[in-house]
N, C-alpha and C positions, 0 to 999 in steps of 0.2 A: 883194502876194499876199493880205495879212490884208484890205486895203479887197477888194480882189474877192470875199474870202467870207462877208464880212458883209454882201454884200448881197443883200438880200431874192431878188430875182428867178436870183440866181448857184444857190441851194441852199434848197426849201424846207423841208427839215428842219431849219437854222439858224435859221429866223424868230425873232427874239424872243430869241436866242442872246446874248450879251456875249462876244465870243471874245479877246478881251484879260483879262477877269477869269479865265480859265482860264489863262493862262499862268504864273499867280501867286496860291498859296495866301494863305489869308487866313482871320481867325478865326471862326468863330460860332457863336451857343447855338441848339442842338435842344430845341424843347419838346415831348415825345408827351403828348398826354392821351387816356388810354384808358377808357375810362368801362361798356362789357359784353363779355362773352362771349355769345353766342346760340346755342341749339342744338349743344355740345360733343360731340361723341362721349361715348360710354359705353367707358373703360378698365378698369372694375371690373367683372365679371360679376354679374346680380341673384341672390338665393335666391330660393323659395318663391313662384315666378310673381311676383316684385318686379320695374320693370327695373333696371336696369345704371346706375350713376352714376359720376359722376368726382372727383376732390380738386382741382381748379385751383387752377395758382396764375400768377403772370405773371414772365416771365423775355425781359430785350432785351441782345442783342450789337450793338456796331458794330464793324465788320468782322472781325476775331479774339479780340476783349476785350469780357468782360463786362460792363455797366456799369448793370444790376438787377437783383436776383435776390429775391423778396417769399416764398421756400418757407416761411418760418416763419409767414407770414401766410395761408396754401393755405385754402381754403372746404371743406368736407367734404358730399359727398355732394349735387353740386349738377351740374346739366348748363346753368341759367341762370347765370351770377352778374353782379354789380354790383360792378367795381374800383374806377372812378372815382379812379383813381391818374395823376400825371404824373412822368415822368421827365425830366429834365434833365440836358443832356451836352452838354460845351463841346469841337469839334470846329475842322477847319480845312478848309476848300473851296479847291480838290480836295484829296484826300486820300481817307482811311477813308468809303468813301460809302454802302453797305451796311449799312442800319438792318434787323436780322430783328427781329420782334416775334414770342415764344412762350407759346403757353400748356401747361403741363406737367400730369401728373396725381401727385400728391404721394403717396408707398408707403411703409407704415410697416414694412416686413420687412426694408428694406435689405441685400438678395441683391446688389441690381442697381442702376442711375440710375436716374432716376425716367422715366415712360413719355411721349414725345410725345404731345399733344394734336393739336396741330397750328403751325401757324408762317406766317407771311405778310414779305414782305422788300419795304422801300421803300427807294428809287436819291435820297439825298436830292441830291445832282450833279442830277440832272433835275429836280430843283425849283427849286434854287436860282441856278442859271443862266437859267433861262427867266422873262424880264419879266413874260410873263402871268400865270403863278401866283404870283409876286412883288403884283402887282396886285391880285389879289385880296383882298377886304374892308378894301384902304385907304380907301375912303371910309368906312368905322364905324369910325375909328379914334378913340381918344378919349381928348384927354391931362389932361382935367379934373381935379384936386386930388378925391378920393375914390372918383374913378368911370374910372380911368385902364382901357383897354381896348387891347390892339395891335389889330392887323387879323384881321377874324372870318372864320375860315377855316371850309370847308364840311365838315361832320359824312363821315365815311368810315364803310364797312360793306364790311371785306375780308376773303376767304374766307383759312381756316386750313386748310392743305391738309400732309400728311405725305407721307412715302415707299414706306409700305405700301397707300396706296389714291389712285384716282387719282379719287375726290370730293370735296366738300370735309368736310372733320370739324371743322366750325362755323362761327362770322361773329363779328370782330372788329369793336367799335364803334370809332373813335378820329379822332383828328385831330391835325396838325400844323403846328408853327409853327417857323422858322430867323427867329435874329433876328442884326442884327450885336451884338458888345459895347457900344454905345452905346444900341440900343435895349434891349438888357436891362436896362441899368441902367434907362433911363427907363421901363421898361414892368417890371412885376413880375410871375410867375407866377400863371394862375389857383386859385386854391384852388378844387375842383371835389371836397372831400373831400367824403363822406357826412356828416352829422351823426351824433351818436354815439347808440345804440341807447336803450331805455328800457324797465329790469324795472319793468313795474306786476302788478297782480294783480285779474280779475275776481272780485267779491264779490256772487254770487247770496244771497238769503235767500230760502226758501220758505216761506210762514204757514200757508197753507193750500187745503183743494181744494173743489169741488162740483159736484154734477148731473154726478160721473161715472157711464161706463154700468157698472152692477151686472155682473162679469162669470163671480160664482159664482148660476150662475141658482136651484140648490138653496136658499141662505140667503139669497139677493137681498142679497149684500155683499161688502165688496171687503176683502182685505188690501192696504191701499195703501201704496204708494211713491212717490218720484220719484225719476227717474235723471236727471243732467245732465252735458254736459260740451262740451269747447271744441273745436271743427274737427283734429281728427289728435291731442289731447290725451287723457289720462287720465281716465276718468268717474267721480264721486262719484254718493252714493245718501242720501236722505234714511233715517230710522228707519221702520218699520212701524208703520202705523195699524190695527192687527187689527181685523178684523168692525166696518168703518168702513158705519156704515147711510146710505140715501139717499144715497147718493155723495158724503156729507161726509167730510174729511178736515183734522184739524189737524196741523202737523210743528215748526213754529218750528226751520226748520233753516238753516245757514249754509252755504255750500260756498268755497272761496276757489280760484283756478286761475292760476296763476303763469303768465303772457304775457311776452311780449318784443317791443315794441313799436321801429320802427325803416322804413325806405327795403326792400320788400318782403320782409319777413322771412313767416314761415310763416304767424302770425297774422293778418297784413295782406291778404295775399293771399287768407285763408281767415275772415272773421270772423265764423263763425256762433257761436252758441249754442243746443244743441239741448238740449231738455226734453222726457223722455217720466213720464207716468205708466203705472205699473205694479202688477198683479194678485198678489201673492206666493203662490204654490202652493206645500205641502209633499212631495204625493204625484206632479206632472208639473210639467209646463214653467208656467214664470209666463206669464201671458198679457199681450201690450200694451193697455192701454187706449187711448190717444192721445196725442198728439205733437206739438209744434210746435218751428219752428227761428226763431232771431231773428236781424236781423241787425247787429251791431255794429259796422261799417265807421266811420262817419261819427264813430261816440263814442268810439272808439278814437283813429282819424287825431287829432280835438280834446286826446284826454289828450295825445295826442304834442307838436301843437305846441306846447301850454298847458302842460304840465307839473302838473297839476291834479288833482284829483277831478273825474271826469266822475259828477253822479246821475242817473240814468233817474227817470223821473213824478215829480221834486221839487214838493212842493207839493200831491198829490195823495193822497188819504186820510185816515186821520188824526181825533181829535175833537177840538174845542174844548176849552181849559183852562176849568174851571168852578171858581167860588171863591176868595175874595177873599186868602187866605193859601197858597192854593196858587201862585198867582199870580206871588206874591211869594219861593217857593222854587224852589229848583233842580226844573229837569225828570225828574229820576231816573233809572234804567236806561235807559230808554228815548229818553234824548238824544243815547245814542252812536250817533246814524243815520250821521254825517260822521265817526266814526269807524271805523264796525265795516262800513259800506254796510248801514243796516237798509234794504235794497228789498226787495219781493215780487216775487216771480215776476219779479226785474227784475234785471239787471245793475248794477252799479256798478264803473265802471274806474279806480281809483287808485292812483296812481303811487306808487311803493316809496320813492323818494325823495325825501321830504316835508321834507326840513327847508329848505328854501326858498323856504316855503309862499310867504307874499305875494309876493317876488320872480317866482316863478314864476306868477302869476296877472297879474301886468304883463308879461308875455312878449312879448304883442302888443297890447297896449293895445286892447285890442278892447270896448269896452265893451257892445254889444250881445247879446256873447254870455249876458249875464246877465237877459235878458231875460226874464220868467217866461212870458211862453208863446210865447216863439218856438221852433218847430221841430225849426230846422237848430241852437240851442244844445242840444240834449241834454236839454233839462228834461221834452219833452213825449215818451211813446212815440210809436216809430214807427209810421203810422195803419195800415204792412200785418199787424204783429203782434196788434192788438188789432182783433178784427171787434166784429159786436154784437148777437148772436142774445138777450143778455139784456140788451139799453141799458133799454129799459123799467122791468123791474124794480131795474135797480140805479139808476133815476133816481125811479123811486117811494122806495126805501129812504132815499136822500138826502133827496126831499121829510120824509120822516116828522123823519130828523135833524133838521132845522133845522127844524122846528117845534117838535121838542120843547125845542130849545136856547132857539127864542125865547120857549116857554112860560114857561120857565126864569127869563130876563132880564125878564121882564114881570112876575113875581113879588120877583124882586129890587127893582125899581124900585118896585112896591106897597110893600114895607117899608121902602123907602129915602124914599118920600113921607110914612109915616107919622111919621117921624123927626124932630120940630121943633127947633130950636134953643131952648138952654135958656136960661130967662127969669132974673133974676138973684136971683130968690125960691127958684129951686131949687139953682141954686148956691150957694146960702146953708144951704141943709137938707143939702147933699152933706157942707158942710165939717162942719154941727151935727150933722146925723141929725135935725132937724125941720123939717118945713113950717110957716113962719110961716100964710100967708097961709091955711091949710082945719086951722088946728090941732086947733080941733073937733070937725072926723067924720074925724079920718083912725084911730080905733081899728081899722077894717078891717083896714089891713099889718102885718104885722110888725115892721116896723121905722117908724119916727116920721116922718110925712109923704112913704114913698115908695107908698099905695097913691094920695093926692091928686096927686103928681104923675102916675102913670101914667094917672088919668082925667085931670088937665091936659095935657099933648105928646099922649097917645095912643101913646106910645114902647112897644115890648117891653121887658118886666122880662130884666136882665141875663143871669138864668140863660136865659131865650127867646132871646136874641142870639147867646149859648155854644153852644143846643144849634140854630141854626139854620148859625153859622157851620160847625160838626164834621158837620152833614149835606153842607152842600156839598163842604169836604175830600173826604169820604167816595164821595158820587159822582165828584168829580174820581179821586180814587185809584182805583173800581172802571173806570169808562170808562178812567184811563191803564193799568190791569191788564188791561182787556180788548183793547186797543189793541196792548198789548205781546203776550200771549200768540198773540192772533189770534184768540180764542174771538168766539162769539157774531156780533152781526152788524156790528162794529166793524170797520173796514178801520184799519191799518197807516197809519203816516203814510211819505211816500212812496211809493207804492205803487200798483198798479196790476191787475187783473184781466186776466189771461195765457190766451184760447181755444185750446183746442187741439181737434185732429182727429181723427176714426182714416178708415183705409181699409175701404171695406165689401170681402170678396173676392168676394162674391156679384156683384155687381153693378159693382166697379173705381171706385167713387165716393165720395168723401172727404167725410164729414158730422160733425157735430160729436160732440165726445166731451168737453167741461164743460172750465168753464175752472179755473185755479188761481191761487192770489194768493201 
């Protein structure tokens, strides 16, 4: 009777059937890997025109026995989330063949259980007896020493359906594998875990502003501001720049914004950075000047894998060291760029935990990312934040720089040429105090034979060398003091010029409102 009903043409609901394996229980490991939630009901009621969210968490029975329960681990206030959890349960075919998969809303009142989400049940007997589904993704099976792989079974999206509504209230990611106890052992569980999250901290610095629009038309000036902050985050405000004329404004301010960087977390999903400047009114409402939003996707994702400091316009800005002893001294305040994120009007996202700086820099051996002017590394702004209604003028400003830099080094070199090497007649008055060789007429100097040498080399007299070295210092120090404060028309090392917009209401069209650095 059993050969009559194994055969194909006898009963075609058997096809594919093993009706001998069913007479006799036998072991095997269940792997669930469930990987999202989509579109959960709402168990929580919203306030204040909010919607409604849920606490999920995930929860699996087979047949009258628990055998997950992740409530400690519940996401709060999510209607998406991302588990990417496997369970593992060693079972016997036939036997307990009702696998339900749950998702719960987790209630901190504890009146009551916690509330169904919804619930989805797989018959794993009907998997496991049927060859075809057995069949599937053996050919990608793969028992190589590091890259061991069972067979790749096909992603599921099954509806979560409760007892109060007969829709479904959500969509279940997941997928499943039965293996015998001998493939488990030779096959190991996916790791399908998240990587674990990452506290960095955006570090805006604002230097300065201009050619904003006057928008006390009585005094033609602005009490200015800037306001900034992070997508669904807390807004920081630079200090007031009272009765700022011509639309200039200096701030030297820092703002820092605590991020949570991770596999869609709030910032990820959301990664603007908005910038407004603003009018400060005593007597009425402050007025917007203009506004721009940036967008920080790409420089973020980078801190995440790299584990790094990401800088916005490295390399841009910034004066030349001038002078020979400056040179040769530390940089000053103003070296803390890599540490404090000295950017302009620019973001800087790094990562909170830095003590494994190098290591973390080898993350992915990526060496192109350090590329000074590529791109997609983070060094250059991105080209939609930066237009260029005043490229002109800030490329004339550059030209005058580097002229004057090279005026500069063109005069160093004239003094540097007049400078001979000393003949061994003068070394000889160095150690005596007299010039052998013009003993004669050297009653000119003051001292014995050094006015014949200065008409021999042509060299500057000592104290001329003192007070031309303490000039250069001097400028080096005022350009690294203007550099730093942001005064005058020194740009910031690092740093980059930030346009921003306003909307006309007259007319519904968005024209420029000066940019800020």
């Amino acid at each position: 009777a059993s050969d009559d009903a194994s055969d194909d043409s006898a009963d075609p609901l058997l096809k594919g059937v093993d009706l001998k394996e069913l007479l006799k229980p036998q072991g095997c490991k269940v792997r669930l890997y469930v990987t999202r939630g989509i579109g959960l009901a709402a168990m929580d009621a919203g306030f204040l025109g909010r919607p409604g969210k849920s606490d999920p968490y995930l929860h699996v029975e087979l047949g009258k026995k628990t055998v997950f329960d992740d409530r400690e681990h519940f996401i709060q206030d999510a209607t998406d989330v991302d588990l990417y959890q496997c369970v593992e349960v060693a079972t016997e075919l036939p036997g307990d063949s009702r696998l339900v998969v749950e998702l719960r809303d987790h209630d901190d009142i504890g009146f009551g259980p916690d509330d169904l989400i919804g619930r989805t049940a797989i018959d794993l007997e009907d998997r496991w007896f049927l060859d075809r589904w057995r069949a599937i993704g053996r050919d990608q099976r793969s028992d190589k020493l590091g890259a061991m792989r069972f067979d790749v079974k096909p992603l599921e999206r099954r509806g979560l359906y409760a007892a109060t509504s007969s829709t479904a209230q959500g969509t279940l990611e997941c997928w499943l594998d039965i293996l015998t106890p001998a493939e488990a052992s030779a096959f190991p569980a996916d790791d399908i875990a998240l990587p674990p999250s990452l506290k960095a901290e955006v570090r805006v610095v604002i230097w300065k502003a201009r050619d904003m629009v006057n928008m006390d038309t009585i005094t033609n000036m602005n009490d200015l501001y800037v306001k900034c902050w992070m997508e669904d985050g807390e807004s920081q405000c630079t200090d007031i720049h009272w009765r700022a004329r011509r639309g200039k404004g200096s701030f030297n301010w820092r703002m820092k914004f605590d991020v949570e960087l991770g596999h869609n977390t709030k910032v990820m999903k959301f990664p603007y950075l908005h910038i407004q400047a603003w009018d400060q009114d005593v007597v009425k409402w402050n007025d917007l000047i203009a506004e721009a939003v940036v967008d920080l996707g790409r420089y973020l994702k980078k801190c995440y894998h790299h584990r790094r400091a990401i800088t916005l316009f490295q390399g841009l800005g910034g004066v030349r060291q001038i002078g020979k002893r400056y040179n040769n001294k530390s940089a000053g305040p103003a070296a803390s760029s890599d540490e404090t994120g000295t950017t302009v009007a620019n973001p800087m996202v790094a990562a909170a935990n830095t003590d494994d700086d190098d290591a973390a820099q080898n993350h992915h051996g990526d060496d192109d990312d350090d590329a000074p002017h590529d791109e997609e590394s983070g060094l250059l702004p991105p080209a939609s934040a930066v237009p260029t209604p005043r490229q002109e003028a800030d490329r004339r400003l550059l030209e005058a720089r580097r002229r004057e830099l090279r005026l500069r080094e063109e005069r160093q070199d004239r003094k540097k040429a007049k400078k001979k090497p000393p003949t061994p007649d003068t070394k000889k008055k160095k150690e005596t105090g007299v010039c052998w060789r013009f003993l004669g007429t050297c009653w000119r100097c003051c001292c014995g034979g050094r006015g014949k040498e200065v008409e021999a080399t042509g060299a500057d007299t000592k104290e001329e060398q003192d007070r031309d070295e303490a000039d250069e210092d001097t400028e080096a120090f005022v350009a690294q003091f203007k550099e730093m404060t942001g005064w005058g028309d020194t740009d910031p090392r690092d740093s980059s010029w930030l346009y921003l917009d306003r909307l006309d209401h007259e007319t519904g069209v968005r024209g420029p409102g000066g940019p800020a650095r």
